[in-house]
N, C-alpha and C positions, 0 to 999 in steps of 0.2 A: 469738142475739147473738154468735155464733163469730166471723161475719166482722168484726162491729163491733169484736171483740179482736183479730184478725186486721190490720185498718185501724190499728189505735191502736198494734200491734206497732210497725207499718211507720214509720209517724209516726213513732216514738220512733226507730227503727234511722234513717230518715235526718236526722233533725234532729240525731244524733250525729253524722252526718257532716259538717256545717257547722263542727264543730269550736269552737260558742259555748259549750255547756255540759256541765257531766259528765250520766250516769247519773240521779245523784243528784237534781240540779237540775232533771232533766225531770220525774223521775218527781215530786217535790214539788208543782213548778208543774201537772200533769196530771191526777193519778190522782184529785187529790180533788174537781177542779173535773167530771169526768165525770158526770153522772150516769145518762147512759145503761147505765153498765155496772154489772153485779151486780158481789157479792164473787166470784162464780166464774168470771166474766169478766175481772175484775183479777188474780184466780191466773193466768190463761190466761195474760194480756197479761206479766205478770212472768216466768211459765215460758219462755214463746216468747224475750221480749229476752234472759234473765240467758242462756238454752239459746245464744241464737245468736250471743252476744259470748264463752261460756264456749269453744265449739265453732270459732269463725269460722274457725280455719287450718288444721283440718281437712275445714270444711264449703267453703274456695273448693278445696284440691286437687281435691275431688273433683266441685265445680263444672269446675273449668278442663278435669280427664280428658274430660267429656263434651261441652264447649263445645269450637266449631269459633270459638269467638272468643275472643280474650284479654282477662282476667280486667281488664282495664285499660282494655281497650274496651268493657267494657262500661257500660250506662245503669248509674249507681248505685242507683237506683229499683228496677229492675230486676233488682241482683246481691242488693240487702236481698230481695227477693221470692225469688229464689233460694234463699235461706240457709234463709228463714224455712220455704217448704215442704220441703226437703231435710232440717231440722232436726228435721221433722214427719215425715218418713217413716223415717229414725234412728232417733231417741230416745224418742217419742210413741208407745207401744205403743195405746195407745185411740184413736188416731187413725187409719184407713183410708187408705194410701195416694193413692187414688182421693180421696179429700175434701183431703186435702193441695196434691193435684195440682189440682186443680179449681176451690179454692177460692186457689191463686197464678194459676194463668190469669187468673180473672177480675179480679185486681187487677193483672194486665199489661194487658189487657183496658181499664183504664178511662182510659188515659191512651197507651197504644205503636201503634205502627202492627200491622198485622195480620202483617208477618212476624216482628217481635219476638214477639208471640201465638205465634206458631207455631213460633219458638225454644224459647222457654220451657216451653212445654207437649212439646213431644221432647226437651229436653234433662232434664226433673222423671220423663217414665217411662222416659225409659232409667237414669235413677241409679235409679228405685224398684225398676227388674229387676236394676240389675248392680251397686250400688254396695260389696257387698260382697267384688264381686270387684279393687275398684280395687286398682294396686299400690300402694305409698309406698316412699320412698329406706332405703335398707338402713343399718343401723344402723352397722354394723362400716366400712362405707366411707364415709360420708356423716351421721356421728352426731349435727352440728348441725341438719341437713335432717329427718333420720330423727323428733327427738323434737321437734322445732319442726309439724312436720304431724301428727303420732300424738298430742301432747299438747296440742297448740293453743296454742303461745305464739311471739312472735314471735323470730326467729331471733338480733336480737343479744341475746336476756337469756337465751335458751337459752345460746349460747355460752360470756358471764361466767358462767353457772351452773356449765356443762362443767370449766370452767378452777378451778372455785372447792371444787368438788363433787368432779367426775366423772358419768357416766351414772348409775348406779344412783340415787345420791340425787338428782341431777335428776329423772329421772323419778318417785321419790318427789314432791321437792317438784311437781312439775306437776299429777299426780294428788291432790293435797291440796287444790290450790289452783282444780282443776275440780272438786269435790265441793262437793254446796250444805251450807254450814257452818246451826249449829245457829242459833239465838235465843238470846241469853245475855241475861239481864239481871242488873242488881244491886239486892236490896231496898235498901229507905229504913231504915236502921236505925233514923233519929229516929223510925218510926214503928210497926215491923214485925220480928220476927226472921227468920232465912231460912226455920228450917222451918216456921214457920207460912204463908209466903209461899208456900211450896212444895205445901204442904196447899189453899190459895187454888187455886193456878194448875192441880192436877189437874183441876179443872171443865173447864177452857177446852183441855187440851190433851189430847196422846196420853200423854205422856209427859215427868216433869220426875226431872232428875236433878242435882244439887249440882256446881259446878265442883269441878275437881282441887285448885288453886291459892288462889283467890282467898277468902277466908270470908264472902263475903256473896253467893256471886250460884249463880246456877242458872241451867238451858240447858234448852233444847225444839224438838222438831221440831211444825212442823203444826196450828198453833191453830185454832180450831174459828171464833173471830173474830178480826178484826184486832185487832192492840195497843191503841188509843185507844178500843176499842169494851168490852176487858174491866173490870169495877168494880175492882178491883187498882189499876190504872193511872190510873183516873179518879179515885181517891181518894188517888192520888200516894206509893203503896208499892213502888212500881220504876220505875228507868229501865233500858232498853237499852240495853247495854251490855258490848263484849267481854270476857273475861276477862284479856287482855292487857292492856285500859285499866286494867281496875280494880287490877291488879297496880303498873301508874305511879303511882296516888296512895299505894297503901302503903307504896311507894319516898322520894316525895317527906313522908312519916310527917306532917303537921301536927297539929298539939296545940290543943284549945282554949285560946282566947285569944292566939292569936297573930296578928298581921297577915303577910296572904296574898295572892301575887298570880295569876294564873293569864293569863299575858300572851296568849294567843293562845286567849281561851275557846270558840271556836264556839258549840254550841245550848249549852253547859253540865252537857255527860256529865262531865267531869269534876270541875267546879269543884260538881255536887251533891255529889260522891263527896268533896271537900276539908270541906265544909260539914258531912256526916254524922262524918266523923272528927275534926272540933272540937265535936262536938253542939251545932254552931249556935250556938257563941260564941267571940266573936272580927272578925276583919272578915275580907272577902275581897275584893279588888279582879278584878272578870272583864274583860276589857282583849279587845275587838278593831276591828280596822277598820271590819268589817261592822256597822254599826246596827240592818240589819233582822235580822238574829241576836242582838242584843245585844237585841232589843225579845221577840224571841223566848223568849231566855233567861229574863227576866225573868216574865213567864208559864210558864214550868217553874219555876221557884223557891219561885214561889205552890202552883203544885199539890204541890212537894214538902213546904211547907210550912216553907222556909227564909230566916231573915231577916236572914242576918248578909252577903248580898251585895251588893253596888254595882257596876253596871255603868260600863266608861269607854268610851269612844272613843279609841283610836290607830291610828295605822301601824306597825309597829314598825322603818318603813326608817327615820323619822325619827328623831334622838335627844330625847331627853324633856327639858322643862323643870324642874332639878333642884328648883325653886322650890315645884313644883306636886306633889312627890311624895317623902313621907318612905319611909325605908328600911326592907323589908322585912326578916320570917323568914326567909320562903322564898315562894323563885320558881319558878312552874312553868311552863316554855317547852314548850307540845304545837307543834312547829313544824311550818308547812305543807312538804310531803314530795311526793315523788314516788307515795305510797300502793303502792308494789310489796308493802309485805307487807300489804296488806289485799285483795287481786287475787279472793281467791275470794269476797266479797263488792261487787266494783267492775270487775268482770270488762271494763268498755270501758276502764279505764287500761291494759290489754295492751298494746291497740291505738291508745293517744294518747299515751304517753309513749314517748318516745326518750331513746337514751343523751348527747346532748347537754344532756338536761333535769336530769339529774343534778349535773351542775358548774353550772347556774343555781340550782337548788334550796341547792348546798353555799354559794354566793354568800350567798346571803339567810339560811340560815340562822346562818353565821359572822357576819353582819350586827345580826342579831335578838341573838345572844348577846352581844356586843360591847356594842350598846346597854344592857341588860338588867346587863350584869355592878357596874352603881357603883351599882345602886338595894338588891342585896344588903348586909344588914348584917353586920359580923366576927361571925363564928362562925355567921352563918347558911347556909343551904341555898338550891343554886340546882340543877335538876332538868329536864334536858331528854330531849328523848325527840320518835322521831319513827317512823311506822309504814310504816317502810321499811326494807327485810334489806340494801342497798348500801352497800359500806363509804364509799362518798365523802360521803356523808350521814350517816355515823354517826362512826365510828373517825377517819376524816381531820377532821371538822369539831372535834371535841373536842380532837384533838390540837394541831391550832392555836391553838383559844382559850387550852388550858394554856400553848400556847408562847408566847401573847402576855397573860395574863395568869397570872404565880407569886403573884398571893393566894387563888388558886383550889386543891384542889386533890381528887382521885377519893376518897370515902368507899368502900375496897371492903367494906366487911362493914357496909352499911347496918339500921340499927334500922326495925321497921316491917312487914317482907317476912315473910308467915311461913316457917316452917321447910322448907317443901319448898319455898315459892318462892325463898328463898335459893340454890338448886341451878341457878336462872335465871341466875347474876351469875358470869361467868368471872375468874377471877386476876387479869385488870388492872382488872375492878370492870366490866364492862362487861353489861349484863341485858339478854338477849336472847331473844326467842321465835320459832317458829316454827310456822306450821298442821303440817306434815308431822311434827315433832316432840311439839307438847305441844296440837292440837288447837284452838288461839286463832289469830288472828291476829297477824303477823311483827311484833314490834317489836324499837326500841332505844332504854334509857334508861341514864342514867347521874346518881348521885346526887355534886355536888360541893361543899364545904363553902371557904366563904370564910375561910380562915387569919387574914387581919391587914385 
């Protein structure tokens, strides 16, 4: 069934191109409705995609070196079948060149005319004899070029990197961010303590180790079954979940019994995490636009075995009817982002966002918190946070809102964070992570307390 993961790669790599869905969204909509494919066939098909989107700007250089056609000219169809055996005869040590090679021909083969066949198949063994020998642009003259092709990221977030960084820690951060990141999840404490959890999850894995940071979760390489298939899970003693996320809700601290709102909840990684640290008394309002995630949410709730949640329906472009909604504790805005510090987990937003997308994102999100800021009550807490390392989404969006709202104002020495994750929160109060630094996923959160 190689080819058949082979096929489903490819699927996936062009249906990205259409530009309708993320990664994400294919993979949900797809992998589970297959049933032609084994679990080792779905490894395959996740290896191939995450490999070839982690890889892509170094896999077309060294396409383009040995094509006599530009990278621009060519069938899209075509360049993903490229990548994919190129990727294969790279990275895939248990994979035979020769089967690489063979097995992209014939899906050139089922759709190209015979001399694109015949492109393809001289352009796969000349890269499998010489591709080591390609050159790339020299670092010292050409340093945006140089770590934009060697590290695979596209050329204008190298640049702001360069400008922001420098070399060295660019290329740190790039290398961090093409490394396949762990499994982290966080037990249910309504249910479970970590190291008993942890004691569980040896069965299923290679190896579980306790995060740095967060006191409830643990990480893992290589599970033995998928997530949904271990008893752990099915009996609703952990969700997946980064060690960054889980560090936002100890930020945003909620206390049983308090009313909570979690405006932008997705499937509900968080707003479990708000639930366990009120031990499930209290209310929580989980707020998103999306219904079929809110329907979703609400079936994780049950498995975790949490009852203090209410799903709503909103926009957040809209503003609220103040009629319909009494004033919270605290608010917790996980605002929709450009996702740049989650890249070594969503490896196609490299290649889908642009720096133009940045100032629409800062848009919405200034938007969101605007809205969001008169449903806080005095003296309560309002907590945003978004998982993205670019200052116009983080530092500029907050600054604004202080400057347009003074009843707000930065709690820098927040209650909640334990002791080492305190070392997360810089001088102006600002809690920032980074993969290349602390091993999670990039965030940026900031906890603010309504004065008057």
């Amino acid at each position: 069934m190689a080819d058949k993961a082979r096929k489903t790669s490819l699927y996936i790599l062009n249906t990205l191109d259409k530009g309708h869905k993320t990664l994400d969204n294919i993979l949900d909509d797809l992998l589970p409705k297959d049933t032609l494919l084994s679990r080792k066939d779905r490894t395959f098909v996740q290896a191939l995609v995450f490999g070839v989107l982690r890889w892509r700007g170094r896999l077309d250089w060294i396409i383009d070196y040995f094509s006599k056609t530009r990278l621009d000219k060519i069938d899209p169809r075509v360049l993903n079948i490229l990548r994919l055996g190129l990727f294969q005869i790279i990275y895939l040590d248990r994979i035979p060149a020769s089967a690489a090679v063979n097995t992209s021909v014939e899906m050139v083969k089922s759709f190209a005319a015979p001399y694109v066949v015949r492109f393809a198949n001289g352009l796969l063994r000349s890269a499998a004899r010489e591709y080591e020998h390609v050159p790339f642009p020299d670092l010292e003259n050409d340093p945006v070029s140089a770590l934009a092709v060697k590290k695979s990221h596209p050329k204008w977030l190298i640049k702001r990197w360069l400008d922001r960084f420098g070399p060295k820690e660019t290329g740190q951060i790039c290398d961090a961010i093409n490394t396949i990141p762990p499994i982290t999840v966080r037990c249910n404490s309504l249910k479970i303590h970590r190291k008993k959890l942890k004691i569980f999850l040896e069965e299923y894995v290679e190896k579980v180790e306790y995060t740095a940071y967060a006191p409830d979760g643990v990480f893992f390489l290589s599970p033995k079954k998928s997530i949904p298939e271990i008893a752990a899970f099915k009996d609703g003693l952990f969700q997946v979940q980064d060690e960054a996320a889980q560090l936002v809700t100890l930020l945003l601290n909620p206390k049983p019994g308090e009313t909570v709102l979690d405006a932008c909840a997705g499937l509900g990684g968080k707003t479990g995490h708000i639930a366990q640290m009120m031990n499930d008394h209290g209310r929580i309002i989980a707020m998103d636009k999306n219904k079929k995630k809110l329907r979703r949410m609400e079936s994780e709730m049950h498995r975790l075995g949490i009852s203090i949640v209410t799903t709503r329906p909103h926009d957040l472009n809209e503003p609220f009817n103040r009629e319909d909604y009494k004033k919270f504790d605290r608010i917790l805005l996980d605002a929709p982002c450009s996702g740049l510090g989650v890249l070594r987990r969503n490896p196609d937003a490299k290649w889908r966002i642009s720096e133009p997308d940045l100032f629409d994102h800062q848009k919405r999100q200034s938007k969101f918190l605007y809205n969001l800021a008169d449903l806080v009550k005095p003296g309560g807490v309002l907590v945003y946070t978004v998982c993205s390392t670019e200052p116009e989404e983080n530092e500029s969006v907050i600054k604004d809102f202080l400057n347009k709202h003074s009843e707000f104002a930065i709690e820098k020495s927040p209650d909640g964070l334990t002791f080492k994750a305190r070392s997360l929160i810089t001088e102006d109060g600002y809690f920032k992570t980074s993969p290349h630094l602390h091993n999670m996923d990039g965030f940026f959160s900031i906890h603010m307390k309504r004065i008057n």
